[in-house]
Backbone as JSON, one array per atom type, in Angstrom:
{
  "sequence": "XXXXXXXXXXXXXXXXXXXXXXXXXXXXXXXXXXXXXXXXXXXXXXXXXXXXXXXXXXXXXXXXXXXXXXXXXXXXXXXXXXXXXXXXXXXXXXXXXXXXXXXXXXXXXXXXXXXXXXXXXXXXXXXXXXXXXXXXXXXXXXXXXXXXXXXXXXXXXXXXXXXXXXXXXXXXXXXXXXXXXXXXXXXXXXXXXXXXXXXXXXXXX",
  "N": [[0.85, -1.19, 0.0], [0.69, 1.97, -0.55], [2.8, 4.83, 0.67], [1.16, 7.21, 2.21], [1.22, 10.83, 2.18], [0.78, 13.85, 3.67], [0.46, 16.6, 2.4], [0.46, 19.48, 3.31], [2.19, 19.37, 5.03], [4.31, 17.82, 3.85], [5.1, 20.6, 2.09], [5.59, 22.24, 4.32], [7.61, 21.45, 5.41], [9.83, 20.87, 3.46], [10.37, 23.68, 3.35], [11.25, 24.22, 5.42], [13.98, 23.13, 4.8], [15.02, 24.52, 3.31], [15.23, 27.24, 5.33], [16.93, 25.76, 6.21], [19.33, 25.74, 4.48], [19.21, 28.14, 4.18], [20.72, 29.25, 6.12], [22.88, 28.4, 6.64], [24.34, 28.44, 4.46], [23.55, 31.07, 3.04], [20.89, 33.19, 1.09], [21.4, 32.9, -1.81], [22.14, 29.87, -2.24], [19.99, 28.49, -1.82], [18.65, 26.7, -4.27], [16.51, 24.76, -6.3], [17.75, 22.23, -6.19], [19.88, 21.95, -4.68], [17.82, 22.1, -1.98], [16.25, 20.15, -2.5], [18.37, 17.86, -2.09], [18.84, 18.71, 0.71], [16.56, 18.09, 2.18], [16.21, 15.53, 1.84], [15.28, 14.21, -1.08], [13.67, 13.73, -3.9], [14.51, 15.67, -6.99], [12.02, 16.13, -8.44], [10.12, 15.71, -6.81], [10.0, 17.92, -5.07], [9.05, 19.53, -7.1], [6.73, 18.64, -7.77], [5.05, 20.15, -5.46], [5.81, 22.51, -5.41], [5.28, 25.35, -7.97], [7.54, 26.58, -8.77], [10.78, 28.24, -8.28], [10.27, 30.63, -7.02], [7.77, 30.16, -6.37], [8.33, 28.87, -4.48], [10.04, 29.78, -2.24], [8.56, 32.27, -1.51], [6.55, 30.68, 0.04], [8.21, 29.87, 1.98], [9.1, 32.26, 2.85], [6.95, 33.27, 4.04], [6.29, 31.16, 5.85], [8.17, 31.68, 7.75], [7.78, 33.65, 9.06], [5.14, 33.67, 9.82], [5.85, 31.37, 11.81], [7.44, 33.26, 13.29], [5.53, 35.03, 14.25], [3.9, 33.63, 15.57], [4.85, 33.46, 17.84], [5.38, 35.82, 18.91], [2.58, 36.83, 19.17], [2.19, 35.24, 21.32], [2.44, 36.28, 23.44], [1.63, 38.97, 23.24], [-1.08, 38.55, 23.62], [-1.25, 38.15, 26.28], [-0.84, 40.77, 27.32], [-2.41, 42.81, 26.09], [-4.78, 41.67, 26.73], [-5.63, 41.75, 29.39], [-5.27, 40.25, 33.21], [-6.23, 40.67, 36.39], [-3.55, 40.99, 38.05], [-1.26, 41.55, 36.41], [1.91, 42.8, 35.15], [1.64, 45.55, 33.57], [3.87, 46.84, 32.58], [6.47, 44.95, 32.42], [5.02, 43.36, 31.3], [5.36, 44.05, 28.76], [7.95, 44.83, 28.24], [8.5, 42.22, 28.27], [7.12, 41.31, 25.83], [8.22, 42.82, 23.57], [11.16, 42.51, 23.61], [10.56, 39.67, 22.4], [11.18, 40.24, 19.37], [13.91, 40.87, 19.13], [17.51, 39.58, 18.79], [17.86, 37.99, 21.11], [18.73, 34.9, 22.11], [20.45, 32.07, 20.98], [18.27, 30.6, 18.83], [16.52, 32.51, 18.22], [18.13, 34.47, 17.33], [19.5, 33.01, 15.0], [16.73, 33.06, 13.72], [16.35, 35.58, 13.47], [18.45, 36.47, 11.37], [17.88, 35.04, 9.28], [15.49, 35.83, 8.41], [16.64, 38.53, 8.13], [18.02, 37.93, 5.99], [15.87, 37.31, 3.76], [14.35, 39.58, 3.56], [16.11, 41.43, 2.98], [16.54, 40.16, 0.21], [14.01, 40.85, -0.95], [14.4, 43.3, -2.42], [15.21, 43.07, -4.54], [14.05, 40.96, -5.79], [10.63, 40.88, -6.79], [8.63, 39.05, -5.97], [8.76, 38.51, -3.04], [8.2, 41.02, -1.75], [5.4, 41.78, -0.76], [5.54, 40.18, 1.17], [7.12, 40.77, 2.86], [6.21, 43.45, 3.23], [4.31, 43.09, 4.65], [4.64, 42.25, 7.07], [6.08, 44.39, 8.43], [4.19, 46.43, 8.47], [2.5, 44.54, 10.29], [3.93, 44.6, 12.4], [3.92, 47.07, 12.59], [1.62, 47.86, 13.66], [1.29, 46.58, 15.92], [2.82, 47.78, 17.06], [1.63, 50.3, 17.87], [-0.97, 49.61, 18.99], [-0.2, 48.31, 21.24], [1.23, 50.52, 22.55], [-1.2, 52.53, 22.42], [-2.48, 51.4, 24.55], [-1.29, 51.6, 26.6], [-1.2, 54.21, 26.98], [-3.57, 54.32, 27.32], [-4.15, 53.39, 30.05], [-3.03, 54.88, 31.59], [-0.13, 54.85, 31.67], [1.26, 56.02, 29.99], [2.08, 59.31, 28.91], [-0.71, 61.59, 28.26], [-0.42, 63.72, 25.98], [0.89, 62.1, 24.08], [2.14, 61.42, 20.5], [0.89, 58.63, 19.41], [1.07, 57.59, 16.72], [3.53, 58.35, 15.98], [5.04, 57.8, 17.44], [4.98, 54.66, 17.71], [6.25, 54.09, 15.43], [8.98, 55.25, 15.65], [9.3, 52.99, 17.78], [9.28, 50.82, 16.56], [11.41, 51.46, 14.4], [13.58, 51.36, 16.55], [13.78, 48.7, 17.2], [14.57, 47.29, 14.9], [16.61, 48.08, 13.79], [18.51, 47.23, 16.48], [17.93, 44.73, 16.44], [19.31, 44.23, 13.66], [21.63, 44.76, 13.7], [23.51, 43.31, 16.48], [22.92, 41.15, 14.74], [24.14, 40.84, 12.99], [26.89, 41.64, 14.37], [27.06, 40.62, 16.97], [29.28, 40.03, 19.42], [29.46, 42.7, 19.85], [26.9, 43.5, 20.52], [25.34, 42.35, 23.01], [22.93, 40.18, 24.67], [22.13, 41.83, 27.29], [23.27, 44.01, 26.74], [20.9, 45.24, 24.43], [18.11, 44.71, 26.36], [19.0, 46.8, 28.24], [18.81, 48.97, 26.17], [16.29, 48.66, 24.88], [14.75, 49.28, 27.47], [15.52, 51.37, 28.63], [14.45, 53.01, 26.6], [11.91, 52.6, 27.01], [11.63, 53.88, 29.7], [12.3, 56.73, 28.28], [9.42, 56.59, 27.06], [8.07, 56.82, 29.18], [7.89, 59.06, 30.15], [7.61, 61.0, 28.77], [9.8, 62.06, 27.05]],
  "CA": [[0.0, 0.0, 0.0], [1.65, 3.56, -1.09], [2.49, 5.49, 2.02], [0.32, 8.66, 2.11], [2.04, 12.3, 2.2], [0.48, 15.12, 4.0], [0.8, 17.93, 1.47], [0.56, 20.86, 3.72], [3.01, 18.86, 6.14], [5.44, 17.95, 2.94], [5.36, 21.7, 2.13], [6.37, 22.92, 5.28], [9.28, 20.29, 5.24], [10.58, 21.57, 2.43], [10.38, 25.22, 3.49], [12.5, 24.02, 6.59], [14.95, 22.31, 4.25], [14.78, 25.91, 2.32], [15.65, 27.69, 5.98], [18.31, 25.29, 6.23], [20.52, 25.96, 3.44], [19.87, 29.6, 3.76], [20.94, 29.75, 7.53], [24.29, 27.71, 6.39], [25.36, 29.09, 3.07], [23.08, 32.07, 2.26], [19.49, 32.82, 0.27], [21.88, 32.31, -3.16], [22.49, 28.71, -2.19], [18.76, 27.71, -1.51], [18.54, 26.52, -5.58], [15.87, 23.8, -6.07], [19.0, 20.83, -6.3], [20.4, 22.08, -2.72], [16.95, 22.26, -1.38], [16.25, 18.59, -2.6], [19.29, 17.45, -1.24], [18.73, 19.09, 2.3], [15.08, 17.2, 2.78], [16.18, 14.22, 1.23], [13.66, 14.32, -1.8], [14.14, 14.36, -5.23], [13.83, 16.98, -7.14], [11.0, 15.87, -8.91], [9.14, 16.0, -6.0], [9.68, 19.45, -4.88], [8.88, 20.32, -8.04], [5.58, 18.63, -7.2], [4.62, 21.04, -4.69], [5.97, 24.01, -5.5], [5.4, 25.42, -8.89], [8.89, 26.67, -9.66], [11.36, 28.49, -7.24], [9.5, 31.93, -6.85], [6.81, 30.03, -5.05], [8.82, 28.09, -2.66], [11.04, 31.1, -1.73], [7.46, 32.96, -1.02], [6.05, 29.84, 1.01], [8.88, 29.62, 2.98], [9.19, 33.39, 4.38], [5.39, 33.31, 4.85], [6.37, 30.1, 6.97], [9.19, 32.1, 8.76], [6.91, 34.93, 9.1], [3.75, 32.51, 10.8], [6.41, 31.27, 13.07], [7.95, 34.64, 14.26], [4.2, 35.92, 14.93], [2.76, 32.83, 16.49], [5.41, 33.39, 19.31], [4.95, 37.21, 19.53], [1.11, 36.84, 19.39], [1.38, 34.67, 22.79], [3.09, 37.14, 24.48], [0.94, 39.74, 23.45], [-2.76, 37.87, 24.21], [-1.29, 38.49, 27.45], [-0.56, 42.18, 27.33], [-3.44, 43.33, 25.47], [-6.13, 41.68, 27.63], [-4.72, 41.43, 30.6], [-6.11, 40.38, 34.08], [-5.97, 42.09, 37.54], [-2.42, 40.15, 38.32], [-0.9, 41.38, 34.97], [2.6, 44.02, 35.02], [1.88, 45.92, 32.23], [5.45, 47.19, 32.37], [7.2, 43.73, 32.27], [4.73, 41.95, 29.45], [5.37, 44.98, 27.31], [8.74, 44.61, 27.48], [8.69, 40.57, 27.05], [6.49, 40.93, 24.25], [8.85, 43.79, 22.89], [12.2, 41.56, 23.26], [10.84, 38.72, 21.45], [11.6, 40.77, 18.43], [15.41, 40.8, 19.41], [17.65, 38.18, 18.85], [18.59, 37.43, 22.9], [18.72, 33.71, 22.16], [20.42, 30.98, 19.61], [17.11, 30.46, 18.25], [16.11, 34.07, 17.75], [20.01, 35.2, 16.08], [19.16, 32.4, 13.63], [15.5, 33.74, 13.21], [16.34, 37.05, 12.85], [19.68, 36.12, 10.17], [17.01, 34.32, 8.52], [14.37, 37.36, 7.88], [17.09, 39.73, 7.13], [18.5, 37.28, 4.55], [14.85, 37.74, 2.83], [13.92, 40.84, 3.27], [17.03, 42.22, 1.7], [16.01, 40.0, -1.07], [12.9, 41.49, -1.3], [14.79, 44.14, -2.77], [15.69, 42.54, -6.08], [13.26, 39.94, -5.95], [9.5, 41.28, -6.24], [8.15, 38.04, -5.14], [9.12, 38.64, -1.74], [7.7, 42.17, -1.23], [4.46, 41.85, -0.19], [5.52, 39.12, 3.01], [8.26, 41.76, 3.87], [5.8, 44.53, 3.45], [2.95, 43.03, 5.42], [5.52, 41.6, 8.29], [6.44, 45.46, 8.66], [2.9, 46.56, 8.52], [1.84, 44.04, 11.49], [5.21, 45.47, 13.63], [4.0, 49.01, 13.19], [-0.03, 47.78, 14.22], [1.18, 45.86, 17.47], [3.39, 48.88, 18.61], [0.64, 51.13, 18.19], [-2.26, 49.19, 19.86], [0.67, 48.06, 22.51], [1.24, 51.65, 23.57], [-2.51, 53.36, 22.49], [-3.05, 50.57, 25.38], [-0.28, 51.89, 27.61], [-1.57, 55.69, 27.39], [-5.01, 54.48, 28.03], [-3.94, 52.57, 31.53], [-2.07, 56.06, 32.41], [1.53, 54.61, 31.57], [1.84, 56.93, 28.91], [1.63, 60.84, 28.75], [-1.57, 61.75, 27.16], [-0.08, 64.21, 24.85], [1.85, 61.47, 22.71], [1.92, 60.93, 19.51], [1.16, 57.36, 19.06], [1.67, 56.51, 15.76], [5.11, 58.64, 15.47], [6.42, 56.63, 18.79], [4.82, 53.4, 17.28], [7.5, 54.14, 14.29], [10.24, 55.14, 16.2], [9.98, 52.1, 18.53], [9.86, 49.84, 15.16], [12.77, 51.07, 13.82], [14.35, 50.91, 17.33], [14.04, 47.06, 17.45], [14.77, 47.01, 13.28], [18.2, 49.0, 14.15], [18.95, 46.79, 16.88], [18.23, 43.29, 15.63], [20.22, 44.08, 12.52], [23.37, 45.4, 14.59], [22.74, 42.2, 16.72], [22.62, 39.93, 14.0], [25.88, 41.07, 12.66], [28.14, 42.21, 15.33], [26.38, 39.55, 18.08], [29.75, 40.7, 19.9], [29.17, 44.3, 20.15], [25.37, 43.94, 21.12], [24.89, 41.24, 23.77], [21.57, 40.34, 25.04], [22.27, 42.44, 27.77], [23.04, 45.45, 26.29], [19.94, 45.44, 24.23], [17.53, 44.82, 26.96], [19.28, 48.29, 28.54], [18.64, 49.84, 25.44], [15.09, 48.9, 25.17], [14.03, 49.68, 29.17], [16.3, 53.39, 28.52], [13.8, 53.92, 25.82], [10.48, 52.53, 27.39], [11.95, 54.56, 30.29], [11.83, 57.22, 28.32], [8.32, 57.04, 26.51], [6.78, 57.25, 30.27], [8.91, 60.35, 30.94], [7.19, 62.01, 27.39], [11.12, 62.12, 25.97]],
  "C": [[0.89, 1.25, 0.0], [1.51, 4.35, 0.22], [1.69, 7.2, 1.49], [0.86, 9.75, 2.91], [1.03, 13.01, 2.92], [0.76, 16.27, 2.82], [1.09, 19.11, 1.74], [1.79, 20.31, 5.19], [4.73, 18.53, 5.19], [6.31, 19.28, 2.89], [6.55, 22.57, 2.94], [8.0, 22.28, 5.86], [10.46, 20.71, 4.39], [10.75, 23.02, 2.32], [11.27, 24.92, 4.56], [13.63, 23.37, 6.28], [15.52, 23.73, 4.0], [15.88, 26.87, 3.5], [16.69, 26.97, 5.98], [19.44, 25.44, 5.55], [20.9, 27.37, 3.66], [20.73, 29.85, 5.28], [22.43, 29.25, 7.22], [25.1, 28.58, 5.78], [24.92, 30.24, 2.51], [21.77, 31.7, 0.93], [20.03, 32.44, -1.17], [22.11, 30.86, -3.31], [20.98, 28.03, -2.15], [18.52, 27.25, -3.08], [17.57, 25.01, -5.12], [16.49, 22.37, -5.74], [19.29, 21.01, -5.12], [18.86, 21.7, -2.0], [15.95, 20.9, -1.32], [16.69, 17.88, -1.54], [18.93, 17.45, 0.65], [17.41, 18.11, 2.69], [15.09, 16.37, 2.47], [15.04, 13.5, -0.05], [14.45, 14.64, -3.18], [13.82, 15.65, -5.88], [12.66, 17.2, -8.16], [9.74, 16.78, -7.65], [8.52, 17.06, -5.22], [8.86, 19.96, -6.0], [7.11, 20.14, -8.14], [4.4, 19.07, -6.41], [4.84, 22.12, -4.42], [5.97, 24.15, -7.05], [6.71, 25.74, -9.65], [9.86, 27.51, -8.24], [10.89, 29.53, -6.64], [8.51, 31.47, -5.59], [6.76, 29.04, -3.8], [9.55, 29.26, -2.13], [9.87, 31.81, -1.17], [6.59, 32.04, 0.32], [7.11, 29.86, 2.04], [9.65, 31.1, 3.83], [8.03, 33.3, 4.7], [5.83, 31.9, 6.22], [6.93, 30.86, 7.84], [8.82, 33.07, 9.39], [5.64, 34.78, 10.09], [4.53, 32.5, 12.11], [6.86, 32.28, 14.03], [6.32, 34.83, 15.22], [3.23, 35.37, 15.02], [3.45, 32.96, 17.7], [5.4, 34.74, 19.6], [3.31, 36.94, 20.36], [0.94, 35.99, 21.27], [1.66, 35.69, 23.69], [1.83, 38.87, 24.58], [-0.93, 39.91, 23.6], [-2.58, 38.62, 25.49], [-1.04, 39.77, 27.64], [-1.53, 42.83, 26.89], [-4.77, 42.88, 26.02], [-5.56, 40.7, 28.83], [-6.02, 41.08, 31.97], [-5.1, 41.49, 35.37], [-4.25, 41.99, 37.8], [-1.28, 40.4, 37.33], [0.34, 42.81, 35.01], [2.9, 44.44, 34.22], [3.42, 46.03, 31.65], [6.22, 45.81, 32.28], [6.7, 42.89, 31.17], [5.21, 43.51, 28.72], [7.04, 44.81, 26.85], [8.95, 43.01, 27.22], [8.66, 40.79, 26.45], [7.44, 41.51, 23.36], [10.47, 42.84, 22.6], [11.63, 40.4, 22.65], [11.14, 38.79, 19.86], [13.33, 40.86, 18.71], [16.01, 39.7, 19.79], [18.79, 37.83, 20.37], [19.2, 36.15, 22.89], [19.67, 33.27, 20.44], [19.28, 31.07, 18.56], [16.58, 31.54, 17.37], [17.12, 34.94, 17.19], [19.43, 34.22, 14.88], [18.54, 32.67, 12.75], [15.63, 34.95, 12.19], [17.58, 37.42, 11.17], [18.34, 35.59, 8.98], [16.06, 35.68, 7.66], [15.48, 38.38, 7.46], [17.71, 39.51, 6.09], [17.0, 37.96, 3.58], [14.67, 38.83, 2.58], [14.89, 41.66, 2.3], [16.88, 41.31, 0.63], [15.06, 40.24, -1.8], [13.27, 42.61, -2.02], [14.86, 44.18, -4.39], [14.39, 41.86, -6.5], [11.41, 40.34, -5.6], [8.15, 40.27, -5.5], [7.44, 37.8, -3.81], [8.24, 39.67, -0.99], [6.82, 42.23, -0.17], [4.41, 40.95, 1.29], [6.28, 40.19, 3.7], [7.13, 43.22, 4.44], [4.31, 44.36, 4.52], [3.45, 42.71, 6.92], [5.82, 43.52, 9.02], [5.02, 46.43, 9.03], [2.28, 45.83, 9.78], [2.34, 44.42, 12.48], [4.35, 46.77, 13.8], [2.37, 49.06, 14.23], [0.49, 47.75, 15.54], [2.23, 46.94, 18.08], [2.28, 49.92, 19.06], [-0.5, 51.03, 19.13], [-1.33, 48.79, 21.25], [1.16, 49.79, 23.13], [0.15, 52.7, 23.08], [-2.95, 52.31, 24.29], [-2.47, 51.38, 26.93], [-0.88, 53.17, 28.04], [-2.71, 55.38, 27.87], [-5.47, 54.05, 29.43], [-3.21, 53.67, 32.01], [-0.34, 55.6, 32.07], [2.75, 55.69, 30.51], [1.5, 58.32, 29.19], [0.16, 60.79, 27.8], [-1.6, 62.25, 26.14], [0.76, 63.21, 24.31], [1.53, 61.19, 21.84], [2.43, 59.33, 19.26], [1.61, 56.78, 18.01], [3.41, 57.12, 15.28], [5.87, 57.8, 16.31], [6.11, 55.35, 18.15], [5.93, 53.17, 16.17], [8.58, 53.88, 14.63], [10.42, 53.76, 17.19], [10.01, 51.29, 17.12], [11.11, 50.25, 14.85], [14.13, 50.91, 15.25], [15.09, 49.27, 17.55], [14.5, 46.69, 15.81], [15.99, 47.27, 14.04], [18.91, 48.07, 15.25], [19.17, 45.54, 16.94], [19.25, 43.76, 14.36], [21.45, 44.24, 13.09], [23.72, 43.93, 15.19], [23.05, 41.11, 16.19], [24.06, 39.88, 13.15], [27.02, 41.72, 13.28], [27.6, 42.09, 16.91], [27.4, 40.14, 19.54], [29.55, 41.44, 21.05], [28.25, 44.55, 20.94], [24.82, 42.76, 21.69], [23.55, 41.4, 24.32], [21.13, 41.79, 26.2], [21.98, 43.51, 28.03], [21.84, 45.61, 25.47], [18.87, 45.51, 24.96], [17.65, 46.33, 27.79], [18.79, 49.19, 27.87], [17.02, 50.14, 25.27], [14.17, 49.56, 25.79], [14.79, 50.84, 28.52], [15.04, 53.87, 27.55], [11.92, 53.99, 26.41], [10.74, 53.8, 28.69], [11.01, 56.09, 30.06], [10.62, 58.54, 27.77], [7.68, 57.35, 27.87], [7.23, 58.79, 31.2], [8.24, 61.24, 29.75], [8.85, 62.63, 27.04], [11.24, 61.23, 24.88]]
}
């Protein structure tokens, strides 16, 4: 009897073959023959479930893209409807460091997304995951500190959606630094940098 595939379980197999090559050797190495190789699969068979390379390269940041912001999203269930027991000030910044790569896991992550995104550059393919991934960052700072001013944590004169910007490109600016000069910018020191700035949005600086 013919063993029976999952299709949306294959897929995602082969999008984690996909992360694999690029996390090794770079997004120029992910070619449908490497990307075989890595999942053990011919290359027939990729070719089976992805129409050509465009729309595995697109399935597999949307994958990388799911995963980032199924592990934000838990963090911020809890920050956004919070109970009595709940320190705003401490989930905001969890939720806010899981965008920064503190961890193994999350340097990889983040190497990973800025491999794409700067291919989004060349590659119009890409755009619209990079441009909607950037688009959900700027929502969840905004509703994460329209939330903050409305619990008193914030000044009432602020402009939310200019600070919602500036903290995006705070955590952009510091994952990328981060991600290439790991070094320089230990978990550490980023968490400082963060709290100095949440600091001082509740100071209206």
């Amino acid at each position: 009897m013919p063993k029976i595939v999952d299709p949306v379980t294959r897929r995602r197999a082969v999008a984690q073959a996909v992360l694999s090559v690029v996390a090794r050797h770079g997004l120029e190495h992910a070619s449908l023959r490497n990307v075989a190789d890595e999942a053990g699969l011919a290359i027939g068979s990729v070719r089976h479930y992805f129409a050509d390379h465009d729309e595995l390269m697109t399935f597999t940041m949307r994958e990388l893209s799911q995963r980032i912001g199924d592990r934000i999203r838990t963090h911020a269930e809890r920050l956004l409807a919070p109970d009595g027991r709940t320190d705003r000030r401490a989930a905001t910044e969890e939720l806010l460091t899981e965008f920064l790569p503190l961890d193994e896991a999350r340097r990889q992550e983040a190497a990973l997304w800025l491999a794409f995104t700067a291919a989004a550059h060349t590659r119009p393919e890409l755009r619209p995951c990079a441009a909607e991934m950037q688009a959900d960052l700027h929502t969840l700072m905004s509703r994460v500190l329209h939330e903050a001013q409305c619990a008193g944590g914030l000044p009432d004169g602020m402009d939310v959606e200019l600070e919602s910007t500036r903290l995006a490109a705070l955590l952009d600016g510091l994952t990328l630094q981060a991600t290439l000069l790991p070094d320089r910018y230990p978990p550490k020191l980023l968490r400082q940098v963060l709290r100095r700035h949440l600091d001082a949005l509740k100071a209206g600086s």
